[in-house]
Backbone bond lengths (Angstrom), bond angles and torsions (degrees), N, CA, C in turn:
res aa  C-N    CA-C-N  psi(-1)  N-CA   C-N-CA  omega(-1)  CA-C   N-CA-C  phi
1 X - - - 1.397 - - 1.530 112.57 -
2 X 1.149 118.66 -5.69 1.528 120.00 -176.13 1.351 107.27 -106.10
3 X 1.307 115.97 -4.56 1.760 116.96 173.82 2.079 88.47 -77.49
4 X 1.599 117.57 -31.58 0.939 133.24 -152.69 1.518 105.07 -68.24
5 X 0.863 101.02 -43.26 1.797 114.63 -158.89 1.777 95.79 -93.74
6 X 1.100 118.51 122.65 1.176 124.88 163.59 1.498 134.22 -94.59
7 X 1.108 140.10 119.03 1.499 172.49 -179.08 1.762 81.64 -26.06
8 X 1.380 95.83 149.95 1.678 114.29 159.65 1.295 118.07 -80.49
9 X 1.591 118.53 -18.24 1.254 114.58 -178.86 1.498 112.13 -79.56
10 X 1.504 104.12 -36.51 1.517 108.42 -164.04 1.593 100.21 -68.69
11 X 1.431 103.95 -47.31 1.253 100.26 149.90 1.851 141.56 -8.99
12 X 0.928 101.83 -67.13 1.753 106.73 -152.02 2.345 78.48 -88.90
13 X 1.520 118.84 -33.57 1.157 96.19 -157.81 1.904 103.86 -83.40
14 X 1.233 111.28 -12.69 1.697 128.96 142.65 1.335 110.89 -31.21
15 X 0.978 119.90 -65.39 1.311 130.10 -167.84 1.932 119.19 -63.06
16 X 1.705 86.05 -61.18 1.748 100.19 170.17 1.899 107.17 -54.51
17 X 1.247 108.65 -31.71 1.645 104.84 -163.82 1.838 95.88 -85.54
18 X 1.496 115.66 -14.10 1.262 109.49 -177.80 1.492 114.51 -90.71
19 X 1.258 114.15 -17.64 1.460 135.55 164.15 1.075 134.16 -79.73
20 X 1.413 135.53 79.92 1.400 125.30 -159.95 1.355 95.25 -122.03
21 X 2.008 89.64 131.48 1.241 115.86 179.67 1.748 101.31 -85.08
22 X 1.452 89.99 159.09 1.751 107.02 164.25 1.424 98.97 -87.66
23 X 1.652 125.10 144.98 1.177 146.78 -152.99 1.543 85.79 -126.49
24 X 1.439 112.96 101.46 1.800 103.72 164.10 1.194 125.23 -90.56
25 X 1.449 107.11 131.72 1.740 117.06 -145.34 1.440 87.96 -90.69
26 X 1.281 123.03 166.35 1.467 120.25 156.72 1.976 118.33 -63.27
27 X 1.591 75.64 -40.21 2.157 77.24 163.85 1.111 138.61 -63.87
28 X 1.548 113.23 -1.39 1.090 115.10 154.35 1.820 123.28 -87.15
29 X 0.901 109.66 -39.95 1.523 110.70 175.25 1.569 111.40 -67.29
30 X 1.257 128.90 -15.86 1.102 163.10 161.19 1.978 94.08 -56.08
31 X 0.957 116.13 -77.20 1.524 127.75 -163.13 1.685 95.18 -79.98
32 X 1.438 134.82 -1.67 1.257 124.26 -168.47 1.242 96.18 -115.33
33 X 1.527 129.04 -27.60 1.007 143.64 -163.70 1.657 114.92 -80.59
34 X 1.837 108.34 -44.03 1.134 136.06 149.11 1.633 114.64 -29.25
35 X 1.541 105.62 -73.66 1.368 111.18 -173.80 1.139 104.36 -61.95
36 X 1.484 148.49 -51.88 1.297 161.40 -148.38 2.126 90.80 -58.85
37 X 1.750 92.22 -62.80 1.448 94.22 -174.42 1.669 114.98 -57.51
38 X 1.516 110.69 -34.06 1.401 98.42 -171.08 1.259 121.87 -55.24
39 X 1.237 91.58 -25.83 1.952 106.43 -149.39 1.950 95.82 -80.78
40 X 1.674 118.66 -45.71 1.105 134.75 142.80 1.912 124.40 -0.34
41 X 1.557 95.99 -74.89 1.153 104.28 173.67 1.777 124.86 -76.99
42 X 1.386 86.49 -41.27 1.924 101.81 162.65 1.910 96.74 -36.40
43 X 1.437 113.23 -66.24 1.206 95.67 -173.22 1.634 132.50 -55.69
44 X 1.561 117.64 -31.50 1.078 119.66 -164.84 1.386 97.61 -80.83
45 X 1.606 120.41 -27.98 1.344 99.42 178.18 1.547 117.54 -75.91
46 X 1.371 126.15 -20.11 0.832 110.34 -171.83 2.015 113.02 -71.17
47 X 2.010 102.21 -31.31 1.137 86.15 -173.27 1.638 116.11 -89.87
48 X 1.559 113.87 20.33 1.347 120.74 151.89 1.182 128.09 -66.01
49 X 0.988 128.81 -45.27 1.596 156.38 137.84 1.401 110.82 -9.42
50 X 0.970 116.44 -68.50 1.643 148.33 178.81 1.457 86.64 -54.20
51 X 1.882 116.52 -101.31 1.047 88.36 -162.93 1.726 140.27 -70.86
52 X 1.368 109.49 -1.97 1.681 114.33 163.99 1.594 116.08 -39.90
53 X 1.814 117.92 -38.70 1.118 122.55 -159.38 1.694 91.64 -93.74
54 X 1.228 131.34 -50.33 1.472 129.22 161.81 1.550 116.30 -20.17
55 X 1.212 102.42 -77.94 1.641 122.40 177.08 1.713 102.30 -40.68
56 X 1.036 118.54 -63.76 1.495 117.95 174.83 1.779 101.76 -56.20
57 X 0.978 128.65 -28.81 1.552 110.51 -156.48 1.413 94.41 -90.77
58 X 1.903 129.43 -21.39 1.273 129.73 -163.39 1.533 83.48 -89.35
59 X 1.222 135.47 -32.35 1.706 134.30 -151.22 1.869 86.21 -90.42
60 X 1.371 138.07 -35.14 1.486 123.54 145.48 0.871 133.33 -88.95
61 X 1.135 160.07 53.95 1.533 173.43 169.59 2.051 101.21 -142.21
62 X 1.586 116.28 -32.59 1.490 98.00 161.95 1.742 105.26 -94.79
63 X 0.903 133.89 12.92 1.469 133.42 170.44 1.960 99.74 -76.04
64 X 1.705 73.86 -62.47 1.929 75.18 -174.28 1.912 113.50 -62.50
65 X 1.187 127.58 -7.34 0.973 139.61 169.02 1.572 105.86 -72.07
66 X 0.942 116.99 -72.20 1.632 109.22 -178.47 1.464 121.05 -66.54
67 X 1.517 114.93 -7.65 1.623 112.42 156.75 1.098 119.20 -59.26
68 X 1.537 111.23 -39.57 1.378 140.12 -143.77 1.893 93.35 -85.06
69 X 1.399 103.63 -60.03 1.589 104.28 167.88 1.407 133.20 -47.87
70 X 1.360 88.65 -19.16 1.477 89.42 -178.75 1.282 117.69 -104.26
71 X 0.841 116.47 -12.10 1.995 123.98 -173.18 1.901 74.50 -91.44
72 X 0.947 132.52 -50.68 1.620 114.13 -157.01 1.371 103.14 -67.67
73 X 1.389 124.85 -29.30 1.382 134.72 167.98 1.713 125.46 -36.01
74 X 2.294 87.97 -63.75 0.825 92.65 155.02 1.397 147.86 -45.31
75 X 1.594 103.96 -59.79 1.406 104.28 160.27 1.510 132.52 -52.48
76 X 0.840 107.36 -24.82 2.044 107.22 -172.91 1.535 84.09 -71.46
77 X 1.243 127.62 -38.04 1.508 115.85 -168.79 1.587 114.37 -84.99
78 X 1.361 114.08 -21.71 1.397 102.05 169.58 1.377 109.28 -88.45
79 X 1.065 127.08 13.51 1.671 133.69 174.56 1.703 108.64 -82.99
80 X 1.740 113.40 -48.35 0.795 146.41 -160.20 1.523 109.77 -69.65
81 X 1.641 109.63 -62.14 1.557 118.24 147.15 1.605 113.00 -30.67
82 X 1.079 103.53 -45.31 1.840 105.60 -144.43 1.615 85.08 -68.00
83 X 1.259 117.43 -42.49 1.271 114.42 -155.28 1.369 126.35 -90.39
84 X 1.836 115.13 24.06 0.939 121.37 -160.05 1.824 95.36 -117.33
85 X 1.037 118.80 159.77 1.635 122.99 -169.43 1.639 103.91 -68.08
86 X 1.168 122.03 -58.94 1.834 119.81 -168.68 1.821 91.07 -53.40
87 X 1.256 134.41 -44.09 1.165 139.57 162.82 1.613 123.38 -14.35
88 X 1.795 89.42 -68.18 1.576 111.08 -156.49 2.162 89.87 -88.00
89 X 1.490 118.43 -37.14 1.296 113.28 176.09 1.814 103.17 -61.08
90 X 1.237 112.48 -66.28 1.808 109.46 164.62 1.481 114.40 -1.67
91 X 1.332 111.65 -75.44 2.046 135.35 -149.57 1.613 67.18 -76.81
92 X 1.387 132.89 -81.28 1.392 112.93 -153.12 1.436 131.24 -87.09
93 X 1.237 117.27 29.89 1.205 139.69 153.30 1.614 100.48 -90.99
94 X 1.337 132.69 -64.93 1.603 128.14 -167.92 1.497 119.16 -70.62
95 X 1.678 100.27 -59.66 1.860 106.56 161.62 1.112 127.03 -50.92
96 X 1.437 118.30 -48.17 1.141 103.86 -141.69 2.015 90.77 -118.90
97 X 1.437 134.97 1.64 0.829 150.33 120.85 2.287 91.86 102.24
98 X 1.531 101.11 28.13 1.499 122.36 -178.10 2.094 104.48 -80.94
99 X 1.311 98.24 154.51 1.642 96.17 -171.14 1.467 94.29 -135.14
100 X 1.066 119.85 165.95 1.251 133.35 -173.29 1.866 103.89 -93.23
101 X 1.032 127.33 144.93 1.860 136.62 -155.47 2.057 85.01 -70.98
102 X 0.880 130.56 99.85 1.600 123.95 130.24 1.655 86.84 144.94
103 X 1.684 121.51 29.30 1.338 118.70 165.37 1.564 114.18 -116.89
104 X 1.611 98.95 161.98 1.491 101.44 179.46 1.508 112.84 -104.82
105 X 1.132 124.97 162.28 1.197 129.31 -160.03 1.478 106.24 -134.11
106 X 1.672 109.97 108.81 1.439 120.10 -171.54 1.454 110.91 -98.50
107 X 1.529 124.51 127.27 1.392 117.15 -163.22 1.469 100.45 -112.93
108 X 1.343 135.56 107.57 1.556 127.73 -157.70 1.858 95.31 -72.63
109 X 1.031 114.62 168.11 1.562 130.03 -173.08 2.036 105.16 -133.91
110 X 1.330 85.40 116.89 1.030 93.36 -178.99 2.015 127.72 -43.67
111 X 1.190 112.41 130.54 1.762 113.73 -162.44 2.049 92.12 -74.47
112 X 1.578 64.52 150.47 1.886 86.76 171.15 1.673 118.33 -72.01
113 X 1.083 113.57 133.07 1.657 111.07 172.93 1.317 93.60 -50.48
114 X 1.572 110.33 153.50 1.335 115.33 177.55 1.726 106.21 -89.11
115 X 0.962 147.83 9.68 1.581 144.50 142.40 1.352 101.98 -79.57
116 X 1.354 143.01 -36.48 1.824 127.43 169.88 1.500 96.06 -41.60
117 X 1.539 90.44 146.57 1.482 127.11 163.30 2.145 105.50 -81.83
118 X 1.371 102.08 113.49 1.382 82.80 158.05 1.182 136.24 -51.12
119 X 1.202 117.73 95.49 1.349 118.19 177.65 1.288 104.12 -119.91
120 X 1.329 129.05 143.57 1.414 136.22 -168.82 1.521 119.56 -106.33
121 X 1.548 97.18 3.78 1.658 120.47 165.89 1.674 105.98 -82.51
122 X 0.982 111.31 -37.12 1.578 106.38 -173.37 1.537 110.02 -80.87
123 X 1.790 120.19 -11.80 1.469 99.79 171.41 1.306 130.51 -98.80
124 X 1.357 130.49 148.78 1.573 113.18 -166.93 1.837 111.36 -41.67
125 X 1.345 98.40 162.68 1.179 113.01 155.06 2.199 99.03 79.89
126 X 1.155 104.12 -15.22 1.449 126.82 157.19 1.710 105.20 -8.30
127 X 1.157 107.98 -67.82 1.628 87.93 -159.42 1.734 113.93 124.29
128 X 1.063 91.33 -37.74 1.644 92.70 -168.49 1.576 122.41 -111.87
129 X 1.249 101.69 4.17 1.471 118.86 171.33 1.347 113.46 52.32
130 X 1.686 124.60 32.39 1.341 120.46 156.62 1.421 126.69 -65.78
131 X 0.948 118.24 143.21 1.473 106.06 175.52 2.059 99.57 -84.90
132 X 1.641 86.12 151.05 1.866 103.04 -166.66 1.658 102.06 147.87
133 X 1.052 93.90 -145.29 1.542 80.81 -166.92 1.495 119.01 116.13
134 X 1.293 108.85 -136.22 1.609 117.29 -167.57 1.587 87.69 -67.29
């Protein structure tokens, strides 16, 4: 009966040999440490990235801004013209084909091909009702 009965010692080293621990290597903190950094830099590049494309989008959006200033420039100044009298007498002297009270009004007549014959039948207002003309 005493082969039977087993010891507390044999015991407990039963136990440790049935229990197996994980042994943490330095290569692992090594390989965690690794990933930890990749992932690290993964980020900064990405938000380099990011802002590279920002920086470019503010460096066009003030480009189109100073086009933009300047055509309105332009414009405020052709507004500015427009609205001045030698301006507004101009447009209605050319458009609108108006004269000022005690002037004459010369209407040029279109020139003869230089192979036409002067003939004074072919220009409007002629007389002789050929067709010709301009």
């Amino acid at each position: 009966m005493a082969e039977d009965v087993i010891s507390l010692k044999s015991r407990r080293k039963r136990r440790t040999k049935a229990r197996k621990r994980w042994k943490v290597k330095p290569r692992f903190f090594l390989l965690l440490l690794s990933l930890l950094l990749i992932w690290v830099a993964a980020g900064f590049v990405n938000r380099y990235v990011h802002i590279a494309m920002l920086k470019a989008k503010i460096v066009r959006v003030e480009r189109e801004i100073a086009a933009l200033e300047t055509r309105n420039e332009a414009v405020r100044q052709q507004l500015k013209e427009m609205q001045t009298d030698a301006y507004i007498e101009r447009m209605a002297r050319e458009k609108l084909g108006l004269v000022k009270p005690g002037e004459i009004v010369y209407i040029p007549v279109h020139a003869a091909a230089p192979g036409d014959p002067p003939d004074v039948a072919k220009r409007p207002g002629g007389g002789s009702g050929s067709a010709g003309g301009y």
